[in-house]
N, C-alpha and C positions, 0 to 999 in steps of 0.2 A: 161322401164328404165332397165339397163343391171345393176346387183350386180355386187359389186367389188370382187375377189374371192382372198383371205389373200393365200400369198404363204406360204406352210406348210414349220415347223422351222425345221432350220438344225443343225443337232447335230454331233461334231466330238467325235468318241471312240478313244482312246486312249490306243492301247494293249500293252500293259507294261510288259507281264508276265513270259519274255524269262530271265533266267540267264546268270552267265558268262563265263558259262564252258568252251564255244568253243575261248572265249578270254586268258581264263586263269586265270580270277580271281573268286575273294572270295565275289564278290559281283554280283547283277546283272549288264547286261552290261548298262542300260538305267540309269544308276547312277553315270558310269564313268564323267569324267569329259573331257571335248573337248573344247577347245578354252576356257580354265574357267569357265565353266558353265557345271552342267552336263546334258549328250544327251539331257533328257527328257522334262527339262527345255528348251533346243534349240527349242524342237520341239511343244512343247507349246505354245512355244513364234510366231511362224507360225501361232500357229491355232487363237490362241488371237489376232492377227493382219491383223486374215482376214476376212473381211465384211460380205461376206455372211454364217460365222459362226455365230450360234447364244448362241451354249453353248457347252461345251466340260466333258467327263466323261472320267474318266483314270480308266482303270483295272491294277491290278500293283501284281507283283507277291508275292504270301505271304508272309506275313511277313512283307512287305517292305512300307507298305500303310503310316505310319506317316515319312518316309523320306520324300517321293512324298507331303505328307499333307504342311510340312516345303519349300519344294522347292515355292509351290503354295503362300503358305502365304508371304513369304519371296518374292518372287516375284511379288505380288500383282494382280496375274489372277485374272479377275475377271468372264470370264467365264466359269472357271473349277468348275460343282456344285456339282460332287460329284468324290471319289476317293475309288475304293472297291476292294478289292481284286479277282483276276483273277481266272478261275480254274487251273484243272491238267493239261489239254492239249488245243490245241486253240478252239476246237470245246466248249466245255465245258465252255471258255472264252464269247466265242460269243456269246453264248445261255444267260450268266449269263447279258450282256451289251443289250439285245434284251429284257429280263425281266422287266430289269431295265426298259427301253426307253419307256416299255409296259406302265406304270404306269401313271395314271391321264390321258391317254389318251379319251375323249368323244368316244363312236360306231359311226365306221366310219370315226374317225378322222389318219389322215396320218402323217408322215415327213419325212424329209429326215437322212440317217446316214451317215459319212465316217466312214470305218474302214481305221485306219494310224497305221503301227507300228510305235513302241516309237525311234527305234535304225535307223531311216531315219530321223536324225535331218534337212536332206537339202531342205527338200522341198519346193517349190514355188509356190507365190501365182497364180501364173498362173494355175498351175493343181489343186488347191484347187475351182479356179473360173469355171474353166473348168468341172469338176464334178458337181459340184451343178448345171450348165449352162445344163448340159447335161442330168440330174436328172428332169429336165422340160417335155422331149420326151421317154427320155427313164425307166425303173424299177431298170436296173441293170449296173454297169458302172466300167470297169476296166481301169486300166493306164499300160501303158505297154511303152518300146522301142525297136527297130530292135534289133537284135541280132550284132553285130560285129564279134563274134564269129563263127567259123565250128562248130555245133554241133553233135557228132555222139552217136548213140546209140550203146551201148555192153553188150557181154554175157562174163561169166566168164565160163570157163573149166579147172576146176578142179585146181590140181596146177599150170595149163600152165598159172594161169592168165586170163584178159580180150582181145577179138576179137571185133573188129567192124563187126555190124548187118548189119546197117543201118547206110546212111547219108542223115538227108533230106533236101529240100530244104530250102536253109538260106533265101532267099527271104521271108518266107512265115512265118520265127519264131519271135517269139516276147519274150522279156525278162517282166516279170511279177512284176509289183512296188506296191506300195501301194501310193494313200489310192484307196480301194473298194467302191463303194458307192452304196444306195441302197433305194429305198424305205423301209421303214421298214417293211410295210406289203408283201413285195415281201422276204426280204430275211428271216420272220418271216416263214412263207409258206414253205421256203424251208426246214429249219431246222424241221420244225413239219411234212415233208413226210420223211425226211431223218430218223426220231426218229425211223421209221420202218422198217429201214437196220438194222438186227443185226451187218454188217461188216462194220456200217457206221463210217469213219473216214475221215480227211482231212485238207491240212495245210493252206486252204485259204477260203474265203467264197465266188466266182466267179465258183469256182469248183462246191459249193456243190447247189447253182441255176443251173448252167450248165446240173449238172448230176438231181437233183432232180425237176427240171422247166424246163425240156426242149424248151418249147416253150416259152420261154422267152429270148429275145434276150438282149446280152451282150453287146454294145458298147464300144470299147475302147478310149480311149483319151490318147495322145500321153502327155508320161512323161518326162523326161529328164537325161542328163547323171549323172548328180549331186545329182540326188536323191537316194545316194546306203544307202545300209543298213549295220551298223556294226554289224559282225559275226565276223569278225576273225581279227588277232592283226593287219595285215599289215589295215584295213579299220580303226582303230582309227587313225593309223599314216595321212592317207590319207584325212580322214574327219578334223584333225585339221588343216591342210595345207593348204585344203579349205575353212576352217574357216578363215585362217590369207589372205589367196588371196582376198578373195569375197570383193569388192568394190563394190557402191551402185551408179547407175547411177544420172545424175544428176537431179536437181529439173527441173521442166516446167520451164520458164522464165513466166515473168508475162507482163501484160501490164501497159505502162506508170502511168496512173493516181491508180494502185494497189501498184506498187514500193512506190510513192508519201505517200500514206494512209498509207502504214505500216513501215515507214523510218522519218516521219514528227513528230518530238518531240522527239525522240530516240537519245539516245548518242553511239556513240559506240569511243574505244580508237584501236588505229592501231600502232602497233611496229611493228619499219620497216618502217614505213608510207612517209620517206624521197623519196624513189622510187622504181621502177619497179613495181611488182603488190601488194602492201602495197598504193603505191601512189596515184593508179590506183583506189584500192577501195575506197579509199581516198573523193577521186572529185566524182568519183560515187554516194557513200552516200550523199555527200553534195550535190549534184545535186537532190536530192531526198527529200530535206528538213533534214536531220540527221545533229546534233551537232557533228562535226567531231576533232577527237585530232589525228594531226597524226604528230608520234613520231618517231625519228631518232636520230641517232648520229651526222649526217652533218648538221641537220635543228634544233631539240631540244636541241641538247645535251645529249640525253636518251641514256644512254649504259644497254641494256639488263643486260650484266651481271652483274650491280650492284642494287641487292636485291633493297637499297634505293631508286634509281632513278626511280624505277620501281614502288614503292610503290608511292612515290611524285606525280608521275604521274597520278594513277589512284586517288589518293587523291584530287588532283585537277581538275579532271574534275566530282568526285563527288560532288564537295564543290559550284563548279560553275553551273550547271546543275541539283543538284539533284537526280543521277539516271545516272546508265549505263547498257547500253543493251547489248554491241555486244563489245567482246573483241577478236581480230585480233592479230596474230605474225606473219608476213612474213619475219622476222629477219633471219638470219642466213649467216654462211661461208663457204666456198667450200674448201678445202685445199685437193689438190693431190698430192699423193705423197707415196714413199716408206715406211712402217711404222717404219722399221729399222733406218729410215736414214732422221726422222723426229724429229726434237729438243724439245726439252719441254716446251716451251713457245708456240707452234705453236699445241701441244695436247692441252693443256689446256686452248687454245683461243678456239679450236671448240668445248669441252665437255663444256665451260661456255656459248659461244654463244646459241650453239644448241642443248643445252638438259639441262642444270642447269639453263639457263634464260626463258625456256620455264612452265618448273616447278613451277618456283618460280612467275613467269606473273598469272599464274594457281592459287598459292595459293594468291597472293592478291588481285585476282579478283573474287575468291571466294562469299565473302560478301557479292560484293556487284552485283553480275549476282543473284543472290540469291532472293534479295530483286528484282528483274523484272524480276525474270524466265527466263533469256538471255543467251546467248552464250558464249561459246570459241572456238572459230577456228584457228586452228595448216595447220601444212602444214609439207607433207615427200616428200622420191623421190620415185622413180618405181624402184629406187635399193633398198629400204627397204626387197622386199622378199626373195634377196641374195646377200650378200656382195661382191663387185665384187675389183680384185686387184688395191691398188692402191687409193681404196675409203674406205678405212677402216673406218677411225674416217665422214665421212660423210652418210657413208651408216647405221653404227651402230644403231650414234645417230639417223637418220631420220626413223628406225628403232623401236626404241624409243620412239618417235612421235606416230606413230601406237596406240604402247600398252599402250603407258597414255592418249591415247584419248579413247580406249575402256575402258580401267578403271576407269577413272573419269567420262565416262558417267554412270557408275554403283551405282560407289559411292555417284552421285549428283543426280542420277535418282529421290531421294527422295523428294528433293527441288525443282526439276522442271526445272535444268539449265542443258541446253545441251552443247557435248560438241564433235564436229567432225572435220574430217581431210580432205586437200585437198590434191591430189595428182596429178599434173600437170606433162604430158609427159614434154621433153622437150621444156621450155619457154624461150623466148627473154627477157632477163632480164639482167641489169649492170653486174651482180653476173659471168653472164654464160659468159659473153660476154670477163668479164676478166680473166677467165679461161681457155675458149676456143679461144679467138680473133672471127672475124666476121666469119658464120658462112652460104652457101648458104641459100639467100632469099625461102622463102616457107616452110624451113624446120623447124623451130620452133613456137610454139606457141605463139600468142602476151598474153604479161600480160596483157591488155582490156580484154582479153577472159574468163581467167582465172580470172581477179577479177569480171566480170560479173556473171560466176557459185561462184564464192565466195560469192557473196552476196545473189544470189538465194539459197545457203546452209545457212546462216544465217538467212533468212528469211523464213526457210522450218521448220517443226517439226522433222526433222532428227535428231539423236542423237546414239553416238558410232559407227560412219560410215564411211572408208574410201571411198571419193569421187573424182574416177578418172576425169581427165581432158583431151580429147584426140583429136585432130583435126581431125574433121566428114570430110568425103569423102561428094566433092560437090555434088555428084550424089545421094549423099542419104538424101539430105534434114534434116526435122527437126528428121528424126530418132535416138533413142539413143538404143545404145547395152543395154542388163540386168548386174545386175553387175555381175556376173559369166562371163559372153560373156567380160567384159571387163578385169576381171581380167586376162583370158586366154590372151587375146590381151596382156593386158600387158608382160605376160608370153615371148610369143613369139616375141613382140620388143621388149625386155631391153635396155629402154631409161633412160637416165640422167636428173632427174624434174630440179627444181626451183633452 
């Protein structure tokens, strides 16, 4: 009978211990703040969401160990178990994180480490699964990507300045990421032949198995372009940008009699629900067994932007039902136009449609998502990441949308009620249709589609996520981009949503 052999536990380090000099500030840079939240916390929130982590330790630069402690608690990690101050320089870090790791280990017994700096908030779980995957064959395992760059090597002479030496070949260079990973008894080994360099120094631990385990083969595993590190001011500008692009690709669909199970007794209310993808969701749900309230101005009477109406509404399908799950706005108005030479009645239809009734749907639905740990699902356009002429009061508010769906999934994180956005290229909807008149066939997305991923986001554990909606290439089947891969897309078609 063959024993089962327990895979040894993987633990991410967490080197926290760089300041902020080369940013400019008076604090370190892994405490700045980025998309709201500061780095370290981003980058936490990676390691605590990825599976084959099993615990995580943060060296954090002195001094600074009870911000990082607060970030933690306040956050509710629960795999950070310990947080200890870093040394003077990184070697000195790594040795102090490899001590640590030492501890209550059995003779003989093994695991795995990542070292990740703290100031690469972007990383994905792909290279985190990639690593550990790769930690099976091989000791030592670095992440790296092609260079894009010419890199040339130089000498300085004197006051003339610097000359090129050398240029080598770009083929053959690699850009150098984090995280490292490592058996820990491999990179233990290195560090204790290194202790007998007196000249031993070095800013990465790939280097010093390299130079000090030579016969220890490195494997790389390809990184990604998204995962830089902030060092210098233009990378925080860059990393929040990225922060506000990153849309999260869509959930799997599920199959028939799974939709049924998790939709059968559930209430959900839809503003908007008179038509296009409000309506859409509509029949969907009730086809699925869900108590469906779908609310409109043409059909209900429901005008979003009266606080009351909105309140009566959800009153009532609590009173009838008992309970509501899933609260839906696919509400909203489109008005183009010069902003100059736009009247005040016609501002203040779209700041009350699409951003003061969305708010206010929000807080009355609070309660009672509350009480079944249920959703709110918002909806922007793909002009949200820049205002384009002409769409000013439509791009703002949907804009808007965004940043109160990452907020209120923060602030309800606590209670258990999620709360994300969709963001549909452009969709065949009433709204578009009498904006734009008809519009060639094939080129917009049906609202089925779009309420189909709307319902798969409601029924998924996602939470503070923009979720693009994009029409797949036939040829590519059921593949979906990453949300990076789609926010670029988005980038480069700036299309007009819902």
């Amino acid at each position: 009978m063959s024993q089962h052999i327990a895979k040894p536990r993987t633990t991410a380090v967490i080197l926290a211990g760089g300041t902020g000099q080369r940013v400019g500030l008076s604090i370190p840079k892994q405490l700045l703040k980025i998309a709201g939240k500061a780095v370290i916390e981003h980058t936490l929130t990676t390691f605590e969401n990825a599976d084959s982590i099993d615990d995580i330790i943060v060296l954090m630069a002195p001094g600074y160990v009870p911000d990082v402690e607060k970030i933690v608690a306040k956050a509710g990690f629960k795999k950070v178990t310990r947080v200890i101050e870093g040394g003077a320089t990184r070697n000195e870090t790594t040795e102090r994180a490899i001590s640590v790791l030492g501890e209550g280990l059995a003779e003989g017994e093994d695991r795995n480490v990542l070292f990740h700096d703290a100031v690469r908030p972007l990383l994905s779980q792909r290279v985190i699964a990639d690593c550990v995957h790769a930690l099976e064959r091989y000791q030592a395992v670095d992440v790296a990507i092609p260079s894009a760059d010419t890199i040339i090597v130089t000498r300085t002479h004197g006051d003339d300045g610097e000359f090129i030496t050398e240029i080598p070949d770009r083929a053959r260079l690699r850009r150098g990421q984090t995280p490292q990973a490592f058996k820990l008894s491999t990179i233990r080994r290195a560090y204790e032949v290194a202790a007998g360099d007196p000249n031993f120094q070095a800013t990465d631990d790939c280097s010093v198995v390299l130079k000090y385990l030579p016969d220890v083969p490195i494997h790389v595993v390809a990184g990604d372009e998204y995962n830089m590190k902030v060092t210098q001011p233009v990378d925080v500008f860059i990393a929040d940008k990225l922060f506000q692009l990153a849309s999260t690709a869509t959930p799997e669909q599920m199959g028939e009699a799974a939709y049924r199970e998790l939709l059968t007794g559930r209430t959900v209310v839809v503003f908007g629900g008179s038509y296009g993808i409000g309506k859409d969701i509509c029949e969907l749900a009730e086809s699925y067994g869900a108590t469906v309230y779908a609310l409109g101005r043409s059909t209900t009477g429901t005008h979003v932007e009266n606080p009351e109406e909105v309140d009566d509404a959800l009153s009532k399908a609590y009173a009838e039902t008992g309970r509501i799950d899933y609260v839906v706005n696919t509400a909203g108005v489109l008005r183009i136009g010069k902003l100059a030479e736009t009247d005040n009645a016609t501002i203040e239809e779209a700041l009350k449609v699409n951003y003061l009734a969305p708010v206010q749907i929000a807080r009355s639905a609070y309660k009672y998502l509350a009480e079944t740990k249920g959703q709110l699902l918002l909806y922007t356009s793909s002009s949200y990441t820049r205002g384009r002429a002409e769409y000013s009061l439509y791009s703002s508010t949907k804009a808007a949308m965004v940043n109160l769906t990452q907020a209120l999934a923060d602030e309800w994180a606590g209670e258990g009620v999620r709360v994300n956005c969709v963001n549909p290229e452009r969709t065949a909807t009433p709204m578009r249709t009498k904006a734009f008149g008809q519009e060639p066939a094939g080129s917009l997305l049906s609202s089925e589609a779009v309420a189909r991923t709307s319902l798969d986001v409601l029924l998924s554990e996602l939470t503070g996520h923009v979720i693009d909606v994009r029409q797949q290439d036939p040829t590519a089947g059921a593949a979906r981009a990453s949300g990076f891969e789609q926010a670029l897309a988005s980038v480069l078609d700036r299309q007009d949503g819902v």
